[in-house]
N, C-alpha and C positions, 0 to 999 in steps of 0.2 A: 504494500500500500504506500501510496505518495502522501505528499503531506494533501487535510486537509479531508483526506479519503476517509467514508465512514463504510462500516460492515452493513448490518440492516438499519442499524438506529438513524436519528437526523440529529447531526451535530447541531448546535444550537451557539449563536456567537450573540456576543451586543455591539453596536457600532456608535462611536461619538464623535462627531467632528461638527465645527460651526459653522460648514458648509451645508444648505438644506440641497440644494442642489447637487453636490457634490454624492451627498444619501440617493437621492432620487438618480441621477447617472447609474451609481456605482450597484444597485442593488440588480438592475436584467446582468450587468457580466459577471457577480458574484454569482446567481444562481443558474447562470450558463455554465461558467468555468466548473464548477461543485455542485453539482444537484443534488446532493444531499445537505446541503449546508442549508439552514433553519437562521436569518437574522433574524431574534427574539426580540430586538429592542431595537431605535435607532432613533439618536434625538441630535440636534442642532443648535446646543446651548447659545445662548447670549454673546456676543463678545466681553460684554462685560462678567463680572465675578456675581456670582449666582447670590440672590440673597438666602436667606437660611429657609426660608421656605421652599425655594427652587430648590434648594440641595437638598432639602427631604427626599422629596416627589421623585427627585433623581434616582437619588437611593432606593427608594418604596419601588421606581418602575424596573429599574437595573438585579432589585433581586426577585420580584414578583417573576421576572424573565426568566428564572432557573437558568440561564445559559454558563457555563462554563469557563467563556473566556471575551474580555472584553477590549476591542480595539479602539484607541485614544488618538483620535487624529488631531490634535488641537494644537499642534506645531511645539515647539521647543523655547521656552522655557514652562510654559503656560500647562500641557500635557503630563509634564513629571511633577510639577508641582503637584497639580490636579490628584494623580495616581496617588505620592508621596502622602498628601492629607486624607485619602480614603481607605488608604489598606487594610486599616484595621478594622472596617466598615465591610468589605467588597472579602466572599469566601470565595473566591474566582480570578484565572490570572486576568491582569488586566497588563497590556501592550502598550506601548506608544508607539506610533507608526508615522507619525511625521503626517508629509505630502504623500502617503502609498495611496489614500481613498482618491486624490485629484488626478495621479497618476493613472489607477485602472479606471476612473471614472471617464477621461480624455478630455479633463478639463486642463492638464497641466503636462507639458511636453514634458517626455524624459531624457534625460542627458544622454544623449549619445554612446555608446559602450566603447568606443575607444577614447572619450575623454574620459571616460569612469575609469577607463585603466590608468588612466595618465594622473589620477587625483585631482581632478579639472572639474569637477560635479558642481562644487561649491558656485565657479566662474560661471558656469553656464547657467546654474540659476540666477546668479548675480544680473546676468545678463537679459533671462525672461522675466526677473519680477523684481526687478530694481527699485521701484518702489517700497513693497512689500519687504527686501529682505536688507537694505540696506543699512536703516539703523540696526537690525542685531549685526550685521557681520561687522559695522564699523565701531560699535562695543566690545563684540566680545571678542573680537582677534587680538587686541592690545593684552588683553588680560592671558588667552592662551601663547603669546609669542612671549609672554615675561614668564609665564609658567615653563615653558619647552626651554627659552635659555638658560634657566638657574638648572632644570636638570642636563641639560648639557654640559654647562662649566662642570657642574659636579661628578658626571660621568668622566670628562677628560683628565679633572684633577685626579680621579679614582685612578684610570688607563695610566698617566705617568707617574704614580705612585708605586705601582703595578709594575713596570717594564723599564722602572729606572734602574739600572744595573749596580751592583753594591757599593758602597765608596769602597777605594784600599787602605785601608787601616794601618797597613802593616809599616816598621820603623824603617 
């Protein structure tokens, strides 16, 4: 079995993303591609943060679904947070899946596979939703290039600690 495959049962998923559109595209090719797959739930939150009310109702309909596994398309940072505050809520795994629902939905081009080989994914987004993705990458690349250099110095400091060959001591 591949992934995704069920035996006789109907696997049963939940889907979230703040695209309503994006649910409505994505739901005829999830149940072409997997005919056995059962979306139990599918909701299109606010972009704004839910009041506590909403995040009930969320809850109440997310477990009323009995589904087993729930995919979080509500982009990065917003998605882990999301996850992060309900797990202790949610007895089911829940995913973050980024852009995959805009992806198979054919609302959102996918990068090319030989820029994906090249690590060029990021660029190519940059390029179709410049808008959309410009303030996170022009935040948080600062923060991971000071992250990536201090463990670099400290990898090479390690490497020439390593490979420095012994002083001679001798008289």
């Amino acid at each position: 079995m591949g992934p995704l495959e069920v035996d006789d049962d109907v696997a049963k998923v939940n889907v979230r993303t703040p695209r309503s559109a994006s649910v409505t595209a994505l739901m005829p090719t999830l149940t072409a591609r997997y005919p056995g797959l059962q979306v139990a739930y599918a909701e299109s939150p606010p972009y704004r943060t839910s009041t506590p009310d909403e995040d009930t109702a969320t809850m109440v309909a997310i477990l009323a679904s009995e589904a087993w596994i729930l995919f979080v398309g509500l982009g990065c940072p917003k998605q882990m947070c999301w996850m992060a505050e309900h797990r202790d809520r949610l007895p089911l795994v829940a995913l973050g899946v980024g852009a995959a629902f805009d992806f198979h939905a054919g609302r959102v081009r996918q990068t090319p596979p030989a820029l994906q080989r090249l690590g060029l994914e990021w660029a190519f987004r940059m390029a179709m939703e410049t808008r959309w993705l410009a303030k996170r990458f022009l935040k948080h690349p600062p923060r991971f290039v000071w992250h990536f250099e201090r463990q670099l110095v400290r990898e090479r400091r390690n490497t020439v600690a390593v490979h420095e060959p012994p002083s001679d001591t001798s008289p």
